[in-house]
C-alpha positions in Angstrom: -72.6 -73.9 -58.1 -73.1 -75.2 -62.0 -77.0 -75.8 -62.4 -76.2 -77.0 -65.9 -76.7 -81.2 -64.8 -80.2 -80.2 -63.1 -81.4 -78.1 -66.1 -80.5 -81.4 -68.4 -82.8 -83.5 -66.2 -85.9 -81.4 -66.5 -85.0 -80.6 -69.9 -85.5 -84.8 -70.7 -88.5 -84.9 -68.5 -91.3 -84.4 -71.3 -89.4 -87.4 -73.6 -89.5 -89.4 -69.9 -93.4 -88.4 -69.8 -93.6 -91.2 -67.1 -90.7 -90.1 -64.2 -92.0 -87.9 -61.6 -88.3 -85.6 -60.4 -87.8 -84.7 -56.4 -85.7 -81.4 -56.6 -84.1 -80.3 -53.5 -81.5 -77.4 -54.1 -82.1 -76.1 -50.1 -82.9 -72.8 -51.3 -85.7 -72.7 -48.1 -86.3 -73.5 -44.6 -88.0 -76.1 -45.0 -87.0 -79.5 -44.1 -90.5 -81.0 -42.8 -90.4 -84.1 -45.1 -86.7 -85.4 -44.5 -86.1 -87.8 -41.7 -82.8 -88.7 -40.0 -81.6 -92.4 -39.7 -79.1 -93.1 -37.4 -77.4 -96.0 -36.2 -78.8 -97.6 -32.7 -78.3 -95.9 -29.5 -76.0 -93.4 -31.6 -76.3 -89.5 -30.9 -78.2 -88.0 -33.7 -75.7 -85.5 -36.7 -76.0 -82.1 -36.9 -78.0 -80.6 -40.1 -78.2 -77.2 -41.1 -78.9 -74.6 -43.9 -76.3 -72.6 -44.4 -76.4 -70.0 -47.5 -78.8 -72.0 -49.6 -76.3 -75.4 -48.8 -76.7 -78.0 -46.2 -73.9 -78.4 -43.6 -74.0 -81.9 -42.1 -71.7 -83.0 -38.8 -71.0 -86.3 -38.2 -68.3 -85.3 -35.5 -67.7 -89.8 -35.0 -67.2 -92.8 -37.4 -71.0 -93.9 -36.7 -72.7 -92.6 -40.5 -76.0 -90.7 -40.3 -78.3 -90.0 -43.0 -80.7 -87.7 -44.0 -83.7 -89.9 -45.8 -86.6 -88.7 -48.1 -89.4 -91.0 -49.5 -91.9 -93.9 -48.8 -91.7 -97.3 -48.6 -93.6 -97.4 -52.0 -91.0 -96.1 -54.4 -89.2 -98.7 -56.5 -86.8 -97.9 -59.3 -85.5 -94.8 -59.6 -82.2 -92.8 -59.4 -80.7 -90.1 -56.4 -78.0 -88.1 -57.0 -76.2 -85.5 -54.7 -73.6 -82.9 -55.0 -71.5 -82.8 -51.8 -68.6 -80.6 -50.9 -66.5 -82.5 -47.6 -65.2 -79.5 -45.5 -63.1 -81.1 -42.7 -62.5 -84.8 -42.6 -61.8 -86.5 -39.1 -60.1 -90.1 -39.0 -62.0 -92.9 -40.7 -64.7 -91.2 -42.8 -66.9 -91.6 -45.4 -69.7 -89.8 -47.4 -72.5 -92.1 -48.3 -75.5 -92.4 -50.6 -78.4 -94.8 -50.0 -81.7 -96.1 -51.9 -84.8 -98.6 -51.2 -84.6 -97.3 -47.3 -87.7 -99.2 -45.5 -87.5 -98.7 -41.7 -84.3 -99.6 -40.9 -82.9 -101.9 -44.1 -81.5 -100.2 -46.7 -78.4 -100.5 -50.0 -75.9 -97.9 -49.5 -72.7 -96.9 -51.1 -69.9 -95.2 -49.3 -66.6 -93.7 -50.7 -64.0 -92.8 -48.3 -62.1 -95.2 -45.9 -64.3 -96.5 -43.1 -65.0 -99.1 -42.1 -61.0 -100.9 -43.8 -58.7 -97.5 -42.9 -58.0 -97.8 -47.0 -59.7 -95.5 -49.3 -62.3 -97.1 -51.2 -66.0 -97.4 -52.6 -68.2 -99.8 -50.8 -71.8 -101.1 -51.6 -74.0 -103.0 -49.0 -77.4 -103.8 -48.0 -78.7 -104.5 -44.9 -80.4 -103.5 -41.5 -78.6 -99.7 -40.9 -79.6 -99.7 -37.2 -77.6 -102.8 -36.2 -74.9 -102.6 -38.4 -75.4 -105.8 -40.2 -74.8 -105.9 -43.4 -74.2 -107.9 -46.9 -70.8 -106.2 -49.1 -71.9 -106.2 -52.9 -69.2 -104.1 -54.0 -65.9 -103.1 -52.5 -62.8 -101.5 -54.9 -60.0 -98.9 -54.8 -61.2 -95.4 -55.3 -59.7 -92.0 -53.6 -60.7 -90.0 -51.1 -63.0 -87.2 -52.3 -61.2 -83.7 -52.7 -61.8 -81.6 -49.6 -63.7 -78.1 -50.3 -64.6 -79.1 -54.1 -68.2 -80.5 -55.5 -68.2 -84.4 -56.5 -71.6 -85.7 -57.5 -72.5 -89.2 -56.3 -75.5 -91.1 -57.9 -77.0 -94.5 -56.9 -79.8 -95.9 -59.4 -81.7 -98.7 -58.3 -84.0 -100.7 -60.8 -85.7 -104.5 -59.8 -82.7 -106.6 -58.6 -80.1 -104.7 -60.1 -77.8 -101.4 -58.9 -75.6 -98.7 -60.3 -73.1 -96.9 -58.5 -71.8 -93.4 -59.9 -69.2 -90.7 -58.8 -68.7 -88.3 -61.1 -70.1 -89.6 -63.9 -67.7 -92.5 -63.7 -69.4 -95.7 -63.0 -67.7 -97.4 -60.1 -70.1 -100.8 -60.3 -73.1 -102.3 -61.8 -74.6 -105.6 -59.9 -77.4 -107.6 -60.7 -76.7 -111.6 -60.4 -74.9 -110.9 -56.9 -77.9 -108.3 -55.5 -80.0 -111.0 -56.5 -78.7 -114.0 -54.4 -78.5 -111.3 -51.2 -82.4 -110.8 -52.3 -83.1 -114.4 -52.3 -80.8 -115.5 -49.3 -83.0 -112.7 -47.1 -86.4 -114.3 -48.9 -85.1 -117.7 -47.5 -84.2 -116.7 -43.6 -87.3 -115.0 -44.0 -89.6 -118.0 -44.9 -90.5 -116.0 -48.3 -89.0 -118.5 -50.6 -90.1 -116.9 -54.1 -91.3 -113.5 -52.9 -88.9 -111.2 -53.3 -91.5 -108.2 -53.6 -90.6 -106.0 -50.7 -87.3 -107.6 -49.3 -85.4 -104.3 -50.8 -87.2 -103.8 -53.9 -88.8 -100.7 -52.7 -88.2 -97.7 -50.4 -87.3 -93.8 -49.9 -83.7 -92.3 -50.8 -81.0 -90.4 -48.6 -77.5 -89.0 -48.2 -75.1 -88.7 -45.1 -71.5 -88.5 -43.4 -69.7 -90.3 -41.2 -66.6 -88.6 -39.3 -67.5 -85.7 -41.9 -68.3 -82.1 -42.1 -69.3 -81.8 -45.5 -71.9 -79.8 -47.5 -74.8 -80.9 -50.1 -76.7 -79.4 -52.5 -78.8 -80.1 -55.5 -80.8 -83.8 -54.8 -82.3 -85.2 -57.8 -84.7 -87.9 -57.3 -85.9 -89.3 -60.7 -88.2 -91.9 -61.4 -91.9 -93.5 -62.0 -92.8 -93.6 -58.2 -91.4 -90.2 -57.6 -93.6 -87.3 -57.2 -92.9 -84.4 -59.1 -91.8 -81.7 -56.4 -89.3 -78.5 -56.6 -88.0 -76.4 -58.9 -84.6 -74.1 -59.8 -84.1 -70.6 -58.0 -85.3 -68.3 -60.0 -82.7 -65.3 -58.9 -80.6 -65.9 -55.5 -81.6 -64.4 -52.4 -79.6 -63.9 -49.1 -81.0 -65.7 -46.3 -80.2 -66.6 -42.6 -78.8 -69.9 -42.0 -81.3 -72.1 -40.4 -81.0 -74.6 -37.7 -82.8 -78.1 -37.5 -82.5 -78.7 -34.3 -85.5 -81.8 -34.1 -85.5 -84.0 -36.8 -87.8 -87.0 -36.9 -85.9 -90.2 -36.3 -86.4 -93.8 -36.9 
């Protein structure tokens, strides 16, 4: 795969001097700090390193992600190179930000849940389902065995959306009134610190196989972890048969 967008980001770290960068490239067994969310009473996906890549099986329309992070972090930016393999009825790939137990802003491109292709933004609980559209337009299906990168940046009450460099919305005014609506039904009339202002970061499928690669997690909460391969290495694919669930 072309390293060249990951070398750019560490290159800009020392001007940044404040953002911490995640790295995950998969280039090891370990996958101790990721967590999988799935939807209520839904069967868990299927994750699995694969040749220094990530093979994830969502095998029905229910998504499942794969989530990294704390409750803590606040603005910053995920992106994710993904590769869909086999795509089976409605279907989407997704990217999501600010995750805190079970509530969450995610994008999706594909065409679940309106049988259309499109890109879709929402906030909401994940676990039941219920959820606030901020964003929906036309946009194609990604290209079966070929890399797109998706990025979703996520700074006070505003959010951009990103595939392939191409910017498919920017929202603040609109984020903003979900913010507030869930600061009133909450009784938190003018506190808007913590209703979706923080959280960790993930990635996942829904009616998918598809592969990832190459997380970047950038920003001033984020801690500074992983690096490039140094030369590449033959390995055996690994199974994570028990991930930690919410």
């Amino acid at each position: 795969m072309e390293l060249t967008r990951i070398v750019a980001v560490l290159l800009l770290l020392p001007l940044s001097g404040w953002a911490g960068t995640f790295i995950e490239t998969f280039n090891d067994d370990d996958l101790e700090d990721w967590q999988e969310l799935v939807q209520q009473n839904k069967k868990p996906g299927t994750w699995e390193v694969i040749n220094r890549e990530l093979h994830a099986v969502s095998a029905d329309g229910w998504p499942r992600l794969l989530t990294i992070g704390n409750k803590k972090w606040q603005d910053y930016t995920i992106e994710v190179d993904v590769k869909p393999l086999e795509k089976h009825r409605l279907a989407s790939i997704v990217i999501a930000a600010r995750i805190k137990g079970t509530w969450l802003v995610f994008c999706e491109v594909g065409d679940r849940p309106f049988g259309t292709p499109n890109a879709i933004c929402r906030t909401g609980d994940f676990h039941t389902n219920q959820s606030q559209l901020l964003y929906i337009g036309n946009h194609p299906l990604l290209k079966l065995n070929d890399w797109s990168t998706l990025k979703l940046s996520v700074k006070g009450e505003t959010f951009s959306f990103s595939i392939n460099d191409e910017q498919i919305t920017e929202t603040g005014g609109d984020f903003a009134l979900v913010l507030a609506g869930r600061a009133l039904f909450e009784g938190k009339v003018g506190r808007l610190d913590g209703l979706l202002l923080t959280g960790g970061a993930g990635f996942g499928v829904a009616n998918y196989n598809a592969n990832f690669d190459n997380v970047i997690i950038t920003g001033k909460d984020i801690p500074d972890k992983g690096k490039l391969p140094v030369a590449s290495k033959g390995k055996l694919a690994t199974t994570w048969g028990n991930l930690k669930q919410f």
